[in-house]
C-alpha positions as CSV (number, residue, x, y, z in Angstrom):
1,X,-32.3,-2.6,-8.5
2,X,-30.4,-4.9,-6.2
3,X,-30.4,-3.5,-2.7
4,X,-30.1,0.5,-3.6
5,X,-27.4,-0.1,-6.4
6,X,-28.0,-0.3,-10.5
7,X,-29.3,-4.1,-11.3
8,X,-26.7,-6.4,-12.4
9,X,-23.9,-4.3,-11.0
10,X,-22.5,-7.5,-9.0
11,X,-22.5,-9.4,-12.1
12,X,-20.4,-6.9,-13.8
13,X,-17.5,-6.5,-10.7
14,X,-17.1,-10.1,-10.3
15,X,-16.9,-10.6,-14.5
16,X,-14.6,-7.9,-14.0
17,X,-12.8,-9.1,-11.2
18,X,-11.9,-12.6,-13.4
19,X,-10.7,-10.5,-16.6
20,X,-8.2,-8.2,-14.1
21,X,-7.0,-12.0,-12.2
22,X,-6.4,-13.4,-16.3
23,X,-5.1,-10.3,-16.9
24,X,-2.5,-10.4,-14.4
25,X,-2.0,-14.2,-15.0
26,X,-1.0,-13.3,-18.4
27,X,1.3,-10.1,-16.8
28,X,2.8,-12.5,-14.2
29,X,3.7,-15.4,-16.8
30,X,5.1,-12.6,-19.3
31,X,7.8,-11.0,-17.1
32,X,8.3,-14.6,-15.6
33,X,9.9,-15.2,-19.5
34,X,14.0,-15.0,-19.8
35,X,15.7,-12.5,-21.0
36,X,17.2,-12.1,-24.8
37,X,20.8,-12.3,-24.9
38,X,21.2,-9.6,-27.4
39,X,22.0,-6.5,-25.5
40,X,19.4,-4.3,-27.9
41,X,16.8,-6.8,-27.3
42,X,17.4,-6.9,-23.5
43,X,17.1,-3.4,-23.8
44,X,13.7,-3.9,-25.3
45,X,12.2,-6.2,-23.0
46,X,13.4,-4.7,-19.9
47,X,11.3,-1.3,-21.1
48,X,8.6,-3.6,-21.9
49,X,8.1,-5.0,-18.4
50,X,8.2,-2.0,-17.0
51,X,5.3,-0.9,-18.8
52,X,3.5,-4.6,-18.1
53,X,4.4,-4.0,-14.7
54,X,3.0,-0.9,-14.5
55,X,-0.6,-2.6,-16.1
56,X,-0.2,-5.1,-13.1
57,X,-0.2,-2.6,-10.5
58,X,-3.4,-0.7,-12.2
59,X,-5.0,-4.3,-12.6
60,X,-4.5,-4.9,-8.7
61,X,-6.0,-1.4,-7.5
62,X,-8.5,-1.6,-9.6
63,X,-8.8,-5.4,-7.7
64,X,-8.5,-3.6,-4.4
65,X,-11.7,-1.3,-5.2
66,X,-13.7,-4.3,-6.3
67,X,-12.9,-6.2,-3.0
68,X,-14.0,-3.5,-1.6
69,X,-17.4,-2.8,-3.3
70,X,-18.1,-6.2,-2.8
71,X,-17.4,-5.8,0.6
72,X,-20.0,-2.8,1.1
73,X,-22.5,-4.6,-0.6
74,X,-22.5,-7.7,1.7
75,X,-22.6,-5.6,4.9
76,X,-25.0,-3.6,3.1
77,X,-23.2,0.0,3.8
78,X,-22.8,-0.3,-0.6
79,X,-24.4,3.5,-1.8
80,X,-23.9,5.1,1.3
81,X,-21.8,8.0,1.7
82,X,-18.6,7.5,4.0
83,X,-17.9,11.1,5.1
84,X,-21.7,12.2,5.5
85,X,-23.9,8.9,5.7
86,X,-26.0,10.3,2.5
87,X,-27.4,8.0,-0.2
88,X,-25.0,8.0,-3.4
89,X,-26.9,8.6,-6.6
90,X,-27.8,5.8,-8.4
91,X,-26.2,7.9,-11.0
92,X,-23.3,8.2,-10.0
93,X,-22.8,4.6,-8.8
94,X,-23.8,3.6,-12.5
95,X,-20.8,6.0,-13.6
96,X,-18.3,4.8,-10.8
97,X,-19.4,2.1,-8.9
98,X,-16.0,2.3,-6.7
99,X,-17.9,5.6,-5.4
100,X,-17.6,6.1,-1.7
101,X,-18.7,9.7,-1.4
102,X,-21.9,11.2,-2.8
103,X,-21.5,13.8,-5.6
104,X,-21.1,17.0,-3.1
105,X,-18.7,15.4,-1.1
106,X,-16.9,14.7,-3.3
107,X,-16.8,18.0,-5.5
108,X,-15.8,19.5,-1.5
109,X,-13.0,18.1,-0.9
110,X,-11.8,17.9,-4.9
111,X,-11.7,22.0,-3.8
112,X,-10.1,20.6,-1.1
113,X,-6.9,19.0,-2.9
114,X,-6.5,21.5,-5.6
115,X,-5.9,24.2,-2.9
C-alpha cells in the first residue's frame, strides 16, 4: 500500500485519466464534424451530439475527481476524511477512490439529503 491507499491505485487514475482525455478527443473531433444536409439526418445528428455531449461532460467530472485525488495524494491528506479528519477505509477507497468522507459520514448526511 502506497501511503494509506490500495497499491497501484495511482497507476489506475492516471491510466484512467488518458482514456477520459482520448475519450473526449474523440467527443470534441465528433461534434467538430458538419452537419448533413438532409433535414432527417440533421435531425439525427443533432440528437446524437447531445447525447456525445452529454458523455463529455460525465468524462470531465469524472476528470475533475481525478485531479482532485491526485491532488490529496501529493499533499498527502488522500484517505482522510474531510468533515471529521477520520481514516477512510481502505475499503472503501478500493470501491470509490474519489471518496472524501469515511463510510459514517457519509451514510449521515445521505440521511441528510433525502430529508
Amino acid at each position: 500500500m502506497e501511503g494509506n491507499w490500495p497499491k497501484g491505485l495511482r497507476e489506475q487514475l492516471l491510466q484512467k485519466k488518458n482514456e477520459l482525455n482520448a475519450r473526449l478527443e474523440r467527443i470534441t473531433a465528433n461534434l467538430r464534424r458538419g452537419l448533413e444536409s438532409d433535414s432527417k439526418e440533421r435531425a439525427k445528428q443533432l440528437e446524437d451530439s447531445d447525447v456525445v455531449d452529454a458523455l463529455g461532460n460525465e468524462a470531465r467530472v469524472e476528470l475533475g475527481r481525478i485531479a482532485a485525488t491526485l491532488k490529496k495524494m501529493d499533499s498527502g491528506e488522500f484517505g482522510i476524511c474531510d468533515d471529521c479528519g477520520s481514516a477512510i477505509s481502505r475499503e472503501r477507497l478500493t470501491a470509490y477512490p474519489y471518496a472524501v468522507e469515511c463510510i459514517d459520514c457519509a451514510t449521515l448526511d445521505e440521511k441528510a439529503r433525502r430529508r
